[in-house]
N, CA, C and O atoms as CSV, one atom per row, in Angstrom:
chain,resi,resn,atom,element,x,y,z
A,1,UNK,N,N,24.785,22.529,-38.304
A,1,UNK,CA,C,24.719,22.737,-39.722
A,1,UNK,C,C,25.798,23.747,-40.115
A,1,UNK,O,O,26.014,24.717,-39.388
A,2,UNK,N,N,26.581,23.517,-41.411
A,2,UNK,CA,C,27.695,24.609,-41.936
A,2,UNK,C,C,27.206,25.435,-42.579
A,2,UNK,O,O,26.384,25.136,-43.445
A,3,UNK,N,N,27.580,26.741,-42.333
A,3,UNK,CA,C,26.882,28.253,-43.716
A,3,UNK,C,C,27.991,27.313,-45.087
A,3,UNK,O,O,28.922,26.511,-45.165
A,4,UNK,N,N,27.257,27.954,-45.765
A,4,UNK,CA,C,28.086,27.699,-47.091
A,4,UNK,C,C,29.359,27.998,-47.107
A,4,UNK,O,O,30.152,27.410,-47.842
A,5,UNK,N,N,29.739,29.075,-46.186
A,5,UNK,CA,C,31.266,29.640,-46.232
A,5,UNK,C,C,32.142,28.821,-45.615
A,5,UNK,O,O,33.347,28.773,-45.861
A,6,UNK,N,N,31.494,28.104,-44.731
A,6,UNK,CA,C,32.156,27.089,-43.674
A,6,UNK,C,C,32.888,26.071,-44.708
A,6,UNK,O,O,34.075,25.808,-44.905
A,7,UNK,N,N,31.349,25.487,-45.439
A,7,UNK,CA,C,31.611,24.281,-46.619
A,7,UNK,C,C,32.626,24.725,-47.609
A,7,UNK,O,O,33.473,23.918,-47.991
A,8,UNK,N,N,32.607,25.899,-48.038
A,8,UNK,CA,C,33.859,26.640,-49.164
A,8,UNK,C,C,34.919,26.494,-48.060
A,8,UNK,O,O,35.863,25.755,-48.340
A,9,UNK,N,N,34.917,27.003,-47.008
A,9,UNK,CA,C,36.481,26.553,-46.607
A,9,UNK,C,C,36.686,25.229,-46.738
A,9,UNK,O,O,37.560,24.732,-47.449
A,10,UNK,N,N,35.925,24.652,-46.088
A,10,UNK,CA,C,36.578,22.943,-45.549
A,10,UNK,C,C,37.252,22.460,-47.169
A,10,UNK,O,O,38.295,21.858,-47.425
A,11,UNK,N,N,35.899,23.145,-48.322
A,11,UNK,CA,C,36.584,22.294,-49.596
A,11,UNK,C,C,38.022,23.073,-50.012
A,11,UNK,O,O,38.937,22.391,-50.475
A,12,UNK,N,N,38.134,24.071,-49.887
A,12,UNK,CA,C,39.876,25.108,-50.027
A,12,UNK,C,C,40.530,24.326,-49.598
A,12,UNK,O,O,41.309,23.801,-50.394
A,13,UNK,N,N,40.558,23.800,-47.991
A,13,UNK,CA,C,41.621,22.930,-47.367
A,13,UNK,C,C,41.732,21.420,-48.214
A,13,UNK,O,O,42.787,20.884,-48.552
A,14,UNK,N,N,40.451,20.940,-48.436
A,14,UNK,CA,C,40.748,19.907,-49.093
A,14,UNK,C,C,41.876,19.938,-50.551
A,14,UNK,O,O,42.841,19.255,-50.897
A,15,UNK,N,N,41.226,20.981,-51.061
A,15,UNK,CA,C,42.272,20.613,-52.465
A,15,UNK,C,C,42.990,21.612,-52.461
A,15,UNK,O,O,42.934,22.326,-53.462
A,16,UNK,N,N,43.963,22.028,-51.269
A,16,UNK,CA,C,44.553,23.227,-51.416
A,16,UNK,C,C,46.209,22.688,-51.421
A,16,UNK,O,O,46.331,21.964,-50.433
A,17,UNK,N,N,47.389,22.768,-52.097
A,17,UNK,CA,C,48.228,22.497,-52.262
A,17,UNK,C,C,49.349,22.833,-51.771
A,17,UNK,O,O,50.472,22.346,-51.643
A,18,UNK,N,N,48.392,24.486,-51.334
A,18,UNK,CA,C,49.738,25.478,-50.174
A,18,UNK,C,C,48.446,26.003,-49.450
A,18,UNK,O,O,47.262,25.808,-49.724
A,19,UNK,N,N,48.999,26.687,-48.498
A,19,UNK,CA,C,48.298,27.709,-47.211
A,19,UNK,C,C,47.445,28.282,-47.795
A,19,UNK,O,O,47.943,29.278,-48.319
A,20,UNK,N,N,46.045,28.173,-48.072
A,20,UNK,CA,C,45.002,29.341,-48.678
A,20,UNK,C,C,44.646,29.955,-47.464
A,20,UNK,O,O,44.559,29.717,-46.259
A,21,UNK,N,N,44.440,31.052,-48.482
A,21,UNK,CA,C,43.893,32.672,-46.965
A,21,UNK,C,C,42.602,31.815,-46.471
A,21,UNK,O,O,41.838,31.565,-47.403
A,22,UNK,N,N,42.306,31.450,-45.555
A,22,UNK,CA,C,40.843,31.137,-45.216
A,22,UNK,C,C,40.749,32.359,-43.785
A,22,UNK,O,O,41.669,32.700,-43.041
A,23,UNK,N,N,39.662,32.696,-43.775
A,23,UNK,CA,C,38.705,32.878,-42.933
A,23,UNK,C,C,38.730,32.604,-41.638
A,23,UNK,O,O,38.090,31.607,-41.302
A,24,UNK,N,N,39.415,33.342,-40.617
A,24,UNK,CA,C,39.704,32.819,-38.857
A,24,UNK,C,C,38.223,32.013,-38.616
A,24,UNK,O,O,38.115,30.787,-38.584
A,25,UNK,N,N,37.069,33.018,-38.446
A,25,UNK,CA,C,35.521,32.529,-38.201
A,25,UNK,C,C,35.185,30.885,-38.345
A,25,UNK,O,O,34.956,29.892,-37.654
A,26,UNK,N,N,35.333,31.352,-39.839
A,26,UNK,CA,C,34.893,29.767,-40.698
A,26,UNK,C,C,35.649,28.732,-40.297
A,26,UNK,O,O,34.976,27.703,-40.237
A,27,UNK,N,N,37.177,28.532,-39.892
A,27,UNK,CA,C,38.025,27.753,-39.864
A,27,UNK,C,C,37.879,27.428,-38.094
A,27,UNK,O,O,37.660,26.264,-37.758
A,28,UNK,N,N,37.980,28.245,-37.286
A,28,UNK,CA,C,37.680,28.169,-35.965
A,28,UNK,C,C,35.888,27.136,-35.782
A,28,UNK,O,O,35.623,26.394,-34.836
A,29,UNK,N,N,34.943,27.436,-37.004
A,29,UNK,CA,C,33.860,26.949,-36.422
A,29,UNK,C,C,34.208,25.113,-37.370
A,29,UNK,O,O,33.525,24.118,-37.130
A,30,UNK,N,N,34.964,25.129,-38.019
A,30,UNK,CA,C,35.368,23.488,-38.803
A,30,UNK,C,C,36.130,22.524,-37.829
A,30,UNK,O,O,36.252,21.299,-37.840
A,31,UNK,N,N,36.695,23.687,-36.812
A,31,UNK,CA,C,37.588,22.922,-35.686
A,31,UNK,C,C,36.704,22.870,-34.742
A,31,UNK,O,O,37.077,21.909,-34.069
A,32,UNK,N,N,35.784,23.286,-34.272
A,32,UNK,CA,C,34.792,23.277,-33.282
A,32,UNK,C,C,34.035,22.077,-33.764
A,32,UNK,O,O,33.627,21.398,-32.822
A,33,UNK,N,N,33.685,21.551,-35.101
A,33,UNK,CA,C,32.864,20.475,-35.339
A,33,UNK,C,C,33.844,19.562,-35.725
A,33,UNK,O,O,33.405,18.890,-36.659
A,34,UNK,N,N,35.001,19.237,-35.412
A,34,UNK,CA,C,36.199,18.546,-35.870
A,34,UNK,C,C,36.552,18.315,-36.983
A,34,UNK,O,O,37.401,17.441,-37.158
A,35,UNK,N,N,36.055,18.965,-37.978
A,35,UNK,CA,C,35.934,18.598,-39.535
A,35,UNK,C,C,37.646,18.765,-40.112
A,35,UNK,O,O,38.064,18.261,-41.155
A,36,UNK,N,N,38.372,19.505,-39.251
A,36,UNK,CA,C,39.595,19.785,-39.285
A,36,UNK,C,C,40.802,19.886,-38.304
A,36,UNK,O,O,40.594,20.255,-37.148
A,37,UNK,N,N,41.802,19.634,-38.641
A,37,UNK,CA,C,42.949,19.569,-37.561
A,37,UNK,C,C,43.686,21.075,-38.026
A,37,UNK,O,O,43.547,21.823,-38.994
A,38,UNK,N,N,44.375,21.085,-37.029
A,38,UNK,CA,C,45.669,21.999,-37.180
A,38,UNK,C,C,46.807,20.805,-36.886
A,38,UNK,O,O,46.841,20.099,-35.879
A,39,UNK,N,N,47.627,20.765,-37.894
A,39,UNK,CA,C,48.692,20.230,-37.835
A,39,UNK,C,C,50.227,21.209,-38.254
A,39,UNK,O,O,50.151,21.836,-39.311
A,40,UNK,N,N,51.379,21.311,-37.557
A,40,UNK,CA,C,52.677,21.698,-37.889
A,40,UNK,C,C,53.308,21.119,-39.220
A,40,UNK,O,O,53.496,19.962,-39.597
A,41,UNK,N,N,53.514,22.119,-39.683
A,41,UNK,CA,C,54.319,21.784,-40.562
A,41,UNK,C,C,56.595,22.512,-40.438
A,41,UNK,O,O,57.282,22.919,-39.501
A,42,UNK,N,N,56.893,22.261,-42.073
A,42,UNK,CA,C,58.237,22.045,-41.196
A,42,UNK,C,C,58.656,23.580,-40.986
A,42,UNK,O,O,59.768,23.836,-40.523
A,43,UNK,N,N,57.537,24.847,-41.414
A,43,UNK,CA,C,58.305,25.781,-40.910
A,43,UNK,C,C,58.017,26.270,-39.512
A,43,UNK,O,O,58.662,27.224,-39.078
A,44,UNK,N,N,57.077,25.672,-38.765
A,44,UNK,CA,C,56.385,25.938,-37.725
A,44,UNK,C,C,55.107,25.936,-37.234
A,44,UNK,O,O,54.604,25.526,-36.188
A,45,UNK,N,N,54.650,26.536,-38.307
A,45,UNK,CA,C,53.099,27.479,-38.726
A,45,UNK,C,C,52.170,26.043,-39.050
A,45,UNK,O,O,52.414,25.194,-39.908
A,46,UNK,N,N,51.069,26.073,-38.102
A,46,UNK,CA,C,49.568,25.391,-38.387
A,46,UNK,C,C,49.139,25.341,-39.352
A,46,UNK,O,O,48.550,26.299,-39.853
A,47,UNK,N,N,49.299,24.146,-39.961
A,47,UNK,CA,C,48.040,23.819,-41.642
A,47,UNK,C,C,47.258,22.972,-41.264
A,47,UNK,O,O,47.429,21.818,-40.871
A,48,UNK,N,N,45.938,23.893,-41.462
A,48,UNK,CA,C,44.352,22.862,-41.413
A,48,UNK,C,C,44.714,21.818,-42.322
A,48,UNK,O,O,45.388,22.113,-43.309
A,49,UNK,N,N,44.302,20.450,-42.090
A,49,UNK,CA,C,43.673,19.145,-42.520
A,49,UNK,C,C,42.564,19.124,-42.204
A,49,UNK,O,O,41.971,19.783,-41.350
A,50,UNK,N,N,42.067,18.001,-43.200
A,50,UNK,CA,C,40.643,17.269,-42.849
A,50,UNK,C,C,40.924,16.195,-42.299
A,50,UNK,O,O,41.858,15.451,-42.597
A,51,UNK,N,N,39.787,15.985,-41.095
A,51,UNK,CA,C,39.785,14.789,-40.791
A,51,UNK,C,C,38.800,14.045,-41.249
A,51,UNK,O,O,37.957,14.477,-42.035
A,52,UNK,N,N,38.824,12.750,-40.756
A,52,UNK,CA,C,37.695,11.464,-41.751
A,52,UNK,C,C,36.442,11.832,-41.299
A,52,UNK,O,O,35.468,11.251,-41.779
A,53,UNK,N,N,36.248,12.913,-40.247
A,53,UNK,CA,C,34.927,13.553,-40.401
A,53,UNK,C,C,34.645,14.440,-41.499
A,53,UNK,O,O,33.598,14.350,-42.140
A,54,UNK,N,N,35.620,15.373,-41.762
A,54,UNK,CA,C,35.307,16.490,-42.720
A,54,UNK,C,C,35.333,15.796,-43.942
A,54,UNK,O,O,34.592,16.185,-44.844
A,55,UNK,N,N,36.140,14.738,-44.128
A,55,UNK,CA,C,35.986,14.240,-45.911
A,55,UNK,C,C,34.710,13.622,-45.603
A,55,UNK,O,O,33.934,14.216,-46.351
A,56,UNK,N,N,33.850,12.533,-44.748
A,56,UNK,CA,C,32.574,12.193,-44.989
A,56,UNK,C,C,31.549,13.180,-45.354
A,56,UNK,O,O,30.499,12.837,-45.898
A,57,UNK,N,N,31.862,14.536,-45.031
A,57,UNK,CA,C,30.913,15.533,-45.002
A,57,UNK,C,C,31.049,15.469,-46.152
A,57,UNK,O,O,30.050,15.116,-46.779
A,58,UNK,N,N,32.416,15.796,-46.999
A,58,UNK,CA,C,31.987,16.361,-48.478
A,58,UNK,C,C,31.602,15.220,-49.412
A,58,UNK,O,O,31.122,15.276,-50.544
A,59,UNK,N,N,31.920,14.206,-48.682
A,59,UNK,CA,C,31.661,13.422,-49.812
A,59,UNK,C,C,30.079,12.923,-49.982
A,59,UNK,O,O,29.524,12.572,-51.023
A,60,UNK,N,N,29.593,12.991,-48.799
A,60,UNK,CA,C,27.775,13.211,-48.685
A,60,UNK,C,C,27.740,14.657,-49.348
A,60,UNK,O,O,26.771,14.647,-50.107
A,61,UNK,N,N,28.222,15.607,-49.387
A,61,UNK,CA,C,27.816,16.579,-50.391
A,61,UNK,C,C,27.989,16.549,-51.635
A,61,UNK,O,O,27.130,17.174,-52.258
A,62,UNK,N,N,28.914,15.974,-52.349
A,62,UNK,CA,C,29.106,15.029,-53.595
A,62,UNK,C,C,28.051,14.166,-54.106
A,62,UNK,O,O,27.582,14.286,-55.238
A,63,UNK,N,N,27.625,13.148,-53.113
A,63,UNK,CA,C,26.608,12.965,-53.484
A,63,UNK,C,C,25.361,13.422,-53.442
A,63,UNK,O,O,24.580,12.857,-54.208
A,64,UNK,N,N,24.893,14.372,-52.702
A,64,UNK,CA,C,23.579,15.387,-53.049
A,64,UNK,C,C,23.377,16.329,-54.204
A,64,UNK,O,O,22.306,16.902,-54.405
A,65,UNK,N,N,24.619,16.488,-55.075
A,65,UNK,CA,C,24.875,17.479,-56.146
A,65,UNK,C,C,24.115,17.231,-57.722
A,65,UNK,O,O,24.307,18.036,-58.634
C-alpha cells in the first residue's frame, strides 16, 4: 500500500514538465513497487517516469475520487 506522500509523488512525476524536487524516501519506495523508472536524459541526470504500472495505479485512483 502507498502513504499518500508516495501517491503525491508518483502524481508530480506524472504531470511534471521539468525535474520536481521529490522526496529520495518516497521516490526510492515507487521504484521498489515499479511504479517508476529512472531514465537518462540528455544532460546525464535520472528522470523518474511512470511505468504502465504507476499510470494503472492513478488511474484506479481517478476512479475512486
Amino acid at each position: 500500500m502507498l502513504s499518500p506522500h508516495e501517491v503525491a509523488t508518483l502524481m508530480l512525476i506524472k504531470d511534471a514538465s521539468d525535474e520536481p524536487e521529490l522526496d529520495r524516501a518516497d521516490l526510492d519506495a515507487l521504484l521498489e513497487h515499479q511504479l517508476v523508472t529512472l531514465e537518462r536524459i540528455d544532460s546525464g541526470r535520472p528522470r523518474p517516469c511512470i511505468t504502465a504500472r504507476g499510470g494503472a495505479v492513478l488511474n484506479a485512483i481517478a476512479r475512486i475520487r
